[in-house]
N, C-alpha and C positions, 0 to 999 in steps of 0.2 A: 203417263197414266200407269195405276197400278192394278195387277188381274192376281185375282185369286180361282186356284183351280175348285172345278166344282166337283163336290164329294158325289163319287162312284165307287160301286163294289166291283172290283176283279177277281178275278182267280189267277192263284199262283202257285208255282212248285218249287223248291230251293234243289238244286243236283250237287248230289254228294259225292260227283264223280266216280261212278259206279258205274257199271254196266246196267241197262233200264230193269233187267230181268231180276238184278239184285237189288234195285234201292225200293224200298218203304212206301205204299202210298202212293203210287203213280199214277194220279189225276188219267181217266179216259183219253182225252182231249190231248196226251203228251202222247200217247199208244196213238189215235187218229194222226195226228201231225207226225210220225216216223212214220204208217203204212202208207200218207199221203208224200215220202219225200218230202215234207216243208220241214222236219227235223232231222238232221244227220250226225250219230256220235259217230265221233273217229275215236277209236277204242285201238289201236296199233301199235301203240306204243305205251310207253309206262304207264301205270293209272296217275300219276301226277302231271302227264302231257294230255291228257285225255280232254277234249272238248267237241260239242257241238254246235254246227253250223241251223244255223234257223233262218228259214225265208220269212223274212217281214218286207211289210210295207214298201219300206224305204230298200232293200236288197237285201243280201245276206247278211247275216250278222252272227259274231262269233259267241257264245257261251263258254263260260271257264268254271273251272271246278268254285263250287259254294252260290254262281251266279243264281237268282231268282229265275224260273222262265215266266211270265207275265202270259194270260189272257184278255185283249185287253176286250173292248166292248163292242169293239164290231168282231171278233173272235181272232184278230189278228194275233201272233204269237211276236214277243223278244224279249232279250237276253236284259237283265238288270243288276249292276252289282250291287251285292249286300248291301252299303253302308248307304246307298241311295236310298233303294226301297225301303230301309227302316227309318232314315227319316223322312218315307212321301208314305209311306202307309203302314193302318194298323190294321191289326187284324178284328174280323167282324167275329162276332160270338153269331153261335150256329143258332 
């Protein structure tokens, strides 16, 4: 058998591997999930080692610099790389 997913709208945030305080546009819900611990930048070392740890679902999961961070519809948060989510999603006009 063959399944086709069913279209849902997400929210999402692309990290530019920045410190949060510096990047562009920081979705609330990415500020809630670091004051809740479910998001943690390890910011220690170079900005090009810099990643964040996200509690999903499934356990933690790691985020790298350009990754999407995904809202998905039960408000779970994870990490997505770019070339995925551009070909599993478009973007909705406001």
């Amino acid at each position: 058998m063959k399944y086709r997913k069913k279209p849902l709208v997400i929210e999402a945030w692309q990290w530019n591997g920045n410190l949060l305080e510096n990047c562009k546009d920081v979705p609330q819900w990415i500020w809630d999930a670091e004051e809740e611990d479910d998001l943690k930048l390890y910011d220690d070392w170079e900005p090009e080692d810099r990643f964040i740890e996200i509690e999903t679902l499934e356990g933690t999961m790691r985020g790298e610099i350009g990754d999407y961070i995904i809202k998905g519809i039960q408000g779970e948060l994870y990490p997505c790389k770019p070339d995925i989510f551009l070909k599993t999603y478009e973007e909705v006009p406001e």
